[in-house]
C-alpha positions in Angstrom: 1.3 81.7 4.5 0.6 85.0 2.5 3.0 86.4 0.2 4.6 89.1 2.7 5.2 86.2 4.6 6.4 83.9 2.2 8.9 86.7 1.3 10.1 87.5 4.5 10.7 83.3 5.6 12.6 83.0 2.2 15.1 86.0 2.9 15.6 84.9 6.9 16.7 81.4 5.0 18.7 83.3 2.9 20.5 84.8 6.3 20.9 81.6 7.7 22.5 80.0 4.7 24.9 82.8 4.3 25.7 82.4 8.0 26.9 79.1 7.8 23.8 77.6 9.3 22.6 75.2 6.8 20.2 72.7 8.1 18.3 75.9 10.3 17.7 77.6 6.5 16.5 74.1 4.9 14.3 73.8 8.0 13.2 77.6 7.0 12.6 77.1 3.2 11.2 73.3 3.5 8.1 74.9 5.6 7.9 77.7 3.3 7.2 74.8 0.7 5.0 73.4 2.5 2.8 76.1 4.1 3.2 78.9 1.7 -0.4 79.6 -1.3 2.2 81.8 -3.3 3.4 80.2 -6.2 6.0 82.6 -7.2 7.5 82.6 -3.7 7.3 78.8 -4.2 9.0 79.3 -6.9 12.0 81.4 -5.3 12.2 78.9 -2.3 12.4 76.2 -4.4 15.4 77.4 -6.2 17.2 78.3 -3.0 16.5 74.9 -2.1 18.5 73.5 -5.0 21.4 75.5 -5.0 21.8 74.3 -1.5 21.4 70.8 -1.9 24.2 70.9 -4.7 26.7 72.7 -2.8 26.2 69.7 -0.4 26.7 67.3 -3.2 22.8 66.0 -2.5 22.3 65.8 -5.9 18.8 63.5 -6.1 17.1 65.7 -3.8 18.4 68.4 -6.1 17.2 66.7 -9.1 13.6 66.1 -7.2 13.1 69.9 -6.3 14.2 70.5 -9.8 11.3 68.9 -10.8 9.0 70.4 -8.6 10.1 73.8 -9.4 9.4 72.7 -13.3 5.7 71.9 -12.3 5.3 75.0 -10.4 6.7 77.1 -13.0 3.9 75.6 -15.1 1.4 76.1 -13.1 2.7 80.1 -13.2 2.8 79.8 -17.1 5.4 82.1 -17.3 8.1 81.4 -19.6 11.1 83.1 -17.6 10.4 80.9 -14.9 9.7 77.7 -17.0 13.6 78.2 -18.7 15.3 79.0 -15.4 13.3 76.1 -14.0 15.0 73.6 -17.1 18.0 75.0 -16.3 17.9 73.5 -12.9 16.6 70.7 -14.3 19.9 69.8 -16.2 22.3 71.3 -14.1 20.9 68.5 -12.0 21.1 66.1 -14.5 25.0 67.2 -14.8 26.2 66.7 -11.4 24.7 63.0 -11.1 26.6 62.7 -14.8 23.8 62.1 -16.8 25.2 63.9 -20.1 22.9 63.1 -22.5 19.5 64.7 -20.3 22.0 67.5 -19.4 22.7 68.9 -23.2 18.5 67.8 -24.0 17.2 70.0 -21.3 20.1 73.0 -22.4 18.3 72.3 -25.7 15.0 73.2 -24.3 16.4 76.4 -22.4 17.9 77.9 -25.8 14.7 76.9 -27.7 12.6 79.2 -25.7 14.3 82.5 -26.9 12.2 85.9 -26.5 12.0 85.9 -22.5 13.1 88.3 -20.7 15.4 85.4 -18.8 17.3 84.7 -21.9 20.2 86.8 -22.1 21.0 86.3 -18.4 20.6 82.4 -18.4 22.1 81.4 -22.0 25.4 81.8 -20.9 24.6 79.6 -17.3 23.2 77.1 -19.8 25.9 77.2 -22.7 28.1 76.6 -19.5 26.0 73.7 -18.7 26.3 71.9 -22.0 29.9 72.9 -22.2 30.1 70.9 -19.5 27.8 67.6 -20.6 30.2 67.4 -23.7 33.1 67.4 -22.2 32.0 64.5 -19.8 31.1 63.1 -23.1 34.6 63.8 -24.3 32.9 65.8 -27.0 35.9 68.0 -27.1 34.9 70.3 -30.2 31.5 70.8 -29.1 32.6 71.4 -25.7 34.5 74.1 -26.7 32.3 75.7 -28.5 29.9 75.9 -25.6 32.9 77.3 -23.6 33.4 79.9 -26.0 29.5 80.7 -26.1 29.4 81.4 -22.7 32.4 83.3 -22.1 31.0 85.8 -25.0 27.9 85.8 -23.1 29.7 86.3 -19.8 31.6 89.5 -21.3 28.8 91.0 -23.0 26.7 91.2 -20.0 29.6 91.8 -17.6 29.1 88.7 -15.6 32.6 88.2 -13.5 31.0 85.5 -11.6 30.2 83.3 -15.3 33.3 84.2 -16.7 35.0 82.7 -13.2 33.2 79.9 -14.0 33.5 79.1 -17.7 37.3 79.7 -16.9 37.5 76.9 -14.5 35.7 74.8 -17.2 38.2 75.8 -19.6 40.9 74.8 -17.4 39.6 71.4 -17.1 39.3 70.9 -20.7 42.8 71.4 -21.4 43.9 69.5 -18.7 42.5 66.8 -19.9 43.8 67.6 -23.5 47.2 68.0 -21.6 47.7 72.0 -23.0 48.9 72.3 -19.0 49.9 75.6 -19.8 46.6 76.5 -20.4 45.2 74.1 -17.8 47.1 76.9 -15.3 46.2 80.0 -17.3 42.5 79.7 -16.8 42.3 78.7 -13.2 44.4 81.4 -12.6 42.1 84.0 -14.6 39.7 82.5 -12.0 41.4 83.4 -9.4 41.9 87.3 -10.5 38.6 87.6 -11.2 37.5 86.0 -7.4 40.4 88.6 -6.3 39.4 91.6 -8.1 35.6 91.4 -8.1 34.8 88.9 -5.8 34.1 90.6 -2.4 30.8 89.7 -1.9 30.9 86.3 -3.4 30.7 83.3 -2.1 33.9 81.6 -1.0 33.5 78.4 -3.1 35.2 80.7 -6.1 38.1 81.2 -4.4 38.1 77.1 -3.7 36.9 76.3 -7.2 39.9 78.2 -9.0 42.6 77.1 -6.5 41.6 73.2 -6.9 41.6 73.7 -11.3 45.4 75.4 -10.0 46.2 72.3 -8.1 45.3 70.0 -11.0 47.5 72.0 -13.1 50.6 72.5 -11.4 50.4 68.3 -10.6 50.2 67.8 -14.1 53.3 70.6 -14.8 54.9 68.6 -12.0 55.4 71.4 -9.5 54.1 69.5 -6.5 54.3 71.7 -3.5 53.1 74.6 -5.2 49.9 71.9 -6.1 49.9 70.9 -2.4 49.7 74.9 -1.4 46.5 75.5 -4.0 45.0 72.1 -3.0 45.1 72.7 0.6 43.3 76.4 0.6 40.5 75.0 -1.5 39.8 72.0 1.0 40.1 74.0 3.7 37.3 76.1 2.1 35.3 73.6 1.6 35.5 71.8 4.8 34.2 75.5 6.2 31.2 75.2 4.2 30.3 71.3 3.9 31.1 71.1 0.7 31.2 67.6 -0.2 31.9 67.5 -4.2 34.8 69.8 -3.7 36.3 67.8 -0.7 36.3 64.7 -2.8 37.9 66.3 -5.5 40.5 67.7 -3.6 41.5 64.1 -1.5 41.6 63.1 -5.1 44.3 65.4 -5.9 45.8 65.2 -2.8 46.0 61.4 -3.8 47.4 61.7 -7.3 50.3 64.7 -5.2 51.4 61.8 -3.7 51.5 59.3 -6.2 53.2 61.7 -8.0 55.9 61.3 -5.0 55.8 57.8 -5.5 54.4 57.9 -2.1 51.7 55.2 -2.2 51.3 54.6 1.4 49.6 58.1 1.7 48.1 58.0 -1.7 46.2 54.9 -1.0 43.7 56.8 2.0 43.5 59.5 0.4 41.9 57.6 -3.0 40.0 55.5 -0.8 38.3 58.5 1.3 37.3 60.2 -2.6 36.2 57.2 -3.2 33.3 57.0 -0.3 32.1 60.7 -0.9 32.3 59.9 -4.7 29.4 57.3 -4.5 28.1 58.9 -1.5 27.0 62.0 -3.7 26.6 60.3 -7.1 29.5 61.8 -8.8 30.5 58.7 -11.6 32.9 60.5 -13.3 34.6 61.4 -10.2 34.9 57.5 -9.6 36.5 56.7 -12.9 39.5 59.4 -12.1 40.0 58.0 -8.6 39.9 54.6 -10.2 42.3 55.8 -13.0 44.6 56.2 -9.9 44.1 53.5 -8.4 45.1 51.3 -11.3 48.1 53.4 -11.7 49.6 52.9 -8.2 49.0 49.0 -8.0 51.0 49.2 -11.8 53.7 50.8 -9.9 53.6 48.3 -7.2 53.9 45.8 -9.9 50.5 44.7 -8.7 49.4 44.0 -12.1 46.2 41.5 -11.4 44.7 44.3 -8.9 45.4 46.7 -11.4 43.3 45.3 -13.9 40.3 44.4 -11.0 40.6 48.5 -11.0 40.2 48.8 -14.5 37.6 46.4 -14.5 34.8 49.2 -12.0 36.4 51.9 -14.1 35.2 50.2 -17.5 31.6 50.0 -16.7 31.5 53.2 -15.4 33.0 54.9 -18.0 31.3 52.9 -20.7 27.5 53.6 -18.6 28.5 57.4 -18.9 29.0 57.6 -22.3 32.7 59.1 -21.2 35.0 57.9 -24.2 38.4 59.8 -22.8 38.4 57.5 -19.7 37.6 54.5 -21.8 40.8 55.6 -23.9 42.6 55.8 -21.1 41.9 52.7 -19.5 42.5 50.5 -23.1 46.2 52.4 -22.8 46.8 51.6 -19.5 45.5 47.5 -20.5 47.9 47.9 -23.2 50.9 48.5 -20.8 50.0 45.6 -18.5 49.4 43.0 -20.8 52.7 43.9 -22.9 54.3 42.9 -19.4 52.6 39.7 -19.2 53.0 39.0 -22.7 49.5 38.2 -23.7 49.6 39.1 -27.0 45.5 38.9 -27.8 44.5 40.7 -25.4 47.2 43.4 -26.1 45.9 43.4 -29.4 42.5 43.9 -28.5 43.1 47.1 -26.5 45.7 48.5 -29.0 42.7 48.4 -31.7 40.3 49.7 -29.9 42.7 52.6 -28.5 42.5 53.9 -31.8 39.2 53.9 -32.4 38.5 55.9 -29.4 41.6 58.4 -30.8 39.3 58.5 -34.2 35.8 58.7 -32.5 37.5 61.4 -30.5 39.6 63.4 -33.1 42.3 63.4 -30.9 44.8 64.0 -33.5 46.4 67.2 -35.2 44.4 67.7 -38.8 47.8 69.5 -40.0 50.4 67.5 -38.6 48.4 63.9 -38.2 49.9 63.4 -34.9 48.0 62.7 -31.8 46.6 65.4 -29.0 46.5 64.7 -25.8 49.1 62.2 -25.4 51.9 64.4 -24.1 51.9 67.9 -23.0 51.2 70.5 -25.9 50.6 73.7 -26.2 47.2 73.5 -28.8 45.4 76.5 -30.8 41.9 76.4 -31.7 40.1 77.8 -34.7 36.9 80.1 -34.8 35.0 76.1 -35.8 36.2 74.9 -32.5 38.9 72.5 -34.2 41.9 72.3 -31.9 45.8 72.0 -33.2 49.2 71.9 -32.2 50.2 75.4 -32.1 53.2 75.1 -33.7 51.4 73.7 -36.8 49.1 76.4 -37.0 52.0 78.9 -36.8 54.2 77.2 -39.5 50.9 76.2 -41.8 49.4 79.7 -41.0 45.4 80.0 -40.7 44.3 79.4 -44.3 41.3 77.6 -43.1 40.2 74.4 -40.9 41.4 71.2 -42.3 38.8 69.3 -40.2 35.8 71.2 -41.8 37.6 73.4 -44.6 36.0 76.5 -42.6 37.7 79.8 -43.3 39.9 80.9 -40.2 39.9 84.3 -40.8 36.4 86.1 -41.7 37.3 88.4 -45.2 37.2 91.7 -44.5 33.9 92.8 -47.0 31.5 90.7 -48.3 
């Protein structure tokens, strides 16, 4: 298969993907791969290839092209295609939650500055990291990496980044329970998708309104979560895209719980559940198992409830994620104060605290902890994050955490 050709199967993919017809366009690409002498057209079809094996949530067949696509950009010994090709590489990594390869491969992205690729992929790949640290629960580094690649997203007027980043960002402080800005983000998502996303694909639109649904559970407006969750399942049940349905049974899930309806909210965490291991998403499993716990502690179920806690521990503690660990030592604490075992309450009161300290999951003005209640927080230009209302009575002399100015002087 000549170039021409090689070209021309890649593009009728391309047509078939975008019509909805995915297995035809794998069919398509996969003999391309197989037939075609054109490295650089290998090249193309082998990206194609992995951004639709994600969408599906067939992330080790993504992981495996990524690879491939590595050797072949080798073999081109080009270095544009070698950093897009490590980009794949741990954006693969990501979605099967290894962190650690994730932020190494970023590393190797960023470290091969002067090609052309650069300034078009170091946002993608700040995102990318932003996204390994927070898994991590890495929270200052995370937001740093946030920050990165909305700058980058701005100076190179990329809507579709920036739509991203900001669904990232809503994530983050949901999880660091600023639901005010948990909303705000998504919802800057969803203006973007709205405003400038015409021709984009329609997983935007279900992306933002699933970080809204999140949100507005969290702020405890229910229906208006049920609204937002519904649209972006519906979306993805259009386009076979598993990782976003298992999100959103997950929220559907905790929307019910919420109700104290645990008859419907027991299905629901049970069908996450299946696509969760199904596609490889561990971090996924530890929230559905977070829930789990929770609903047998409202049945009073307290010896299922720890047998729950029990899956979630090892997962969490294999990942390297330190918030769900923290989580689940809080939610120990609350069972065994009921039985009255006093060691063992002990045990998870102490190490609580040393995931709040490994974390920094506490104000440096005010000493309290972050992230226990909702809170509206402020971060510095270091990353730092406060309470806001510390920040605005102590004013922004400088970090406490790392004694960096706040404010840049005005002349040097």
């Amino acid at each position: 298969m000549g170039q021409d050709q090689t070209k021309q199967q890649i593009e009728k993919g391309l047509h078939l993907y975008q019509s909805n017809q995915t297995e035809k366009a794998l069919r398509v690409w996969m003999r391309v791969l197989e037939k075609s002498a054109d490295p650089a057209g290998r090249f193309r079809v082998l990206g194609c290839l992995i951004t639709a094996h994600a969408e599906m949530g067939r992330y080790k067949d993504m992981l495996k092209f990524a690879v491939v696509q590595v050797d072949t950009a080798r073999e081109l010994e080009d270095p544009d295609y070698l950093t897009e090709s490590y980009l794949n590489l741990a954006r693969s990594n990501e979605k099967l939650c290894e962190f650690q390869k994730t932020i190494s491969y970023c590393k190797t992205c960023l470290n091969m500055q002067g090609t052309t690729v650069s300034p078009q992929l170091n946002g993608q790949v700040s995102l990318s990291m932003g996204n390994a640290f927070l898994g991590l629960s890495t929270f200052q580094k995370a937001l740093e990496c946030f920050e990165k690649a909305l700058r980058y997203a701005h100076n190179n007027d990329d809507k579709m980044l920036e739509c991203r980043v900001c669904c990232s960002l809503g994530s983050f402080y949901a999880q660091m329970k600023d639901y005010e800005k948990a909303l705000f983000f998504p919802c800057k998502a969803a203006e973007l998708v709205n405003d400038y996303g015409k021709g984009w694909s329609l997983k935007y639109r279900a992306m933002s309104q699933y970080h809204m649904a999140v949100a507005y559970r969290k702020l405890g407006r229910l229906a208006d979560a049920m609204d937002c969750c519904e649209e972006s399942m519906k979306i993805a049940l259009q386009h076979g895209d598993r990782p976003l349905q298992a999100l959103c049974l997950l929220c559907f899930a905790d929307i019910h719980r919420s109700r104290k309806d645990m008859q419907t909210a027991f299905p629901r965490y049970e069908s996450s559940m299946s696509i969760m291991t199904e596609i490889g998403n561990r971090l996924g499993l530890v929230q559905v198992l977070l829930g789990v716990t929770k609903c047998w502690m409202i049945q009073k179920e307290l010896d299922k409830a720890l047998e729950s806690i029990e899956k979630a521990q090892e997962l969490a503690e294999g990942l390297g994620n330190k918030l769900g660990l923290l989580k689940l030592h809080c939610l120990c604490e609350m069972i065994y104060r009921t039985k009255g075992q006093q060691q063992e309450l002990r045990d998870h009161v102490v190490k609580f605290h040393e995931c709040v300290e490994e974390m920094e999951l506490y104000c440096g003005m005010c000493g309290e902890s972050i992230g226990e209640k909702n809170n509206q927080l402020q971060a510095l230009p270091c990353s730092h994050f406060f309470h806001l209302k510390c920040i605005q009575t102590n004013g922004t002399r400088g970090c406490p955490n790392c004694r960096r100015l706040s404010v840049k002087p005005g002349y040097v």
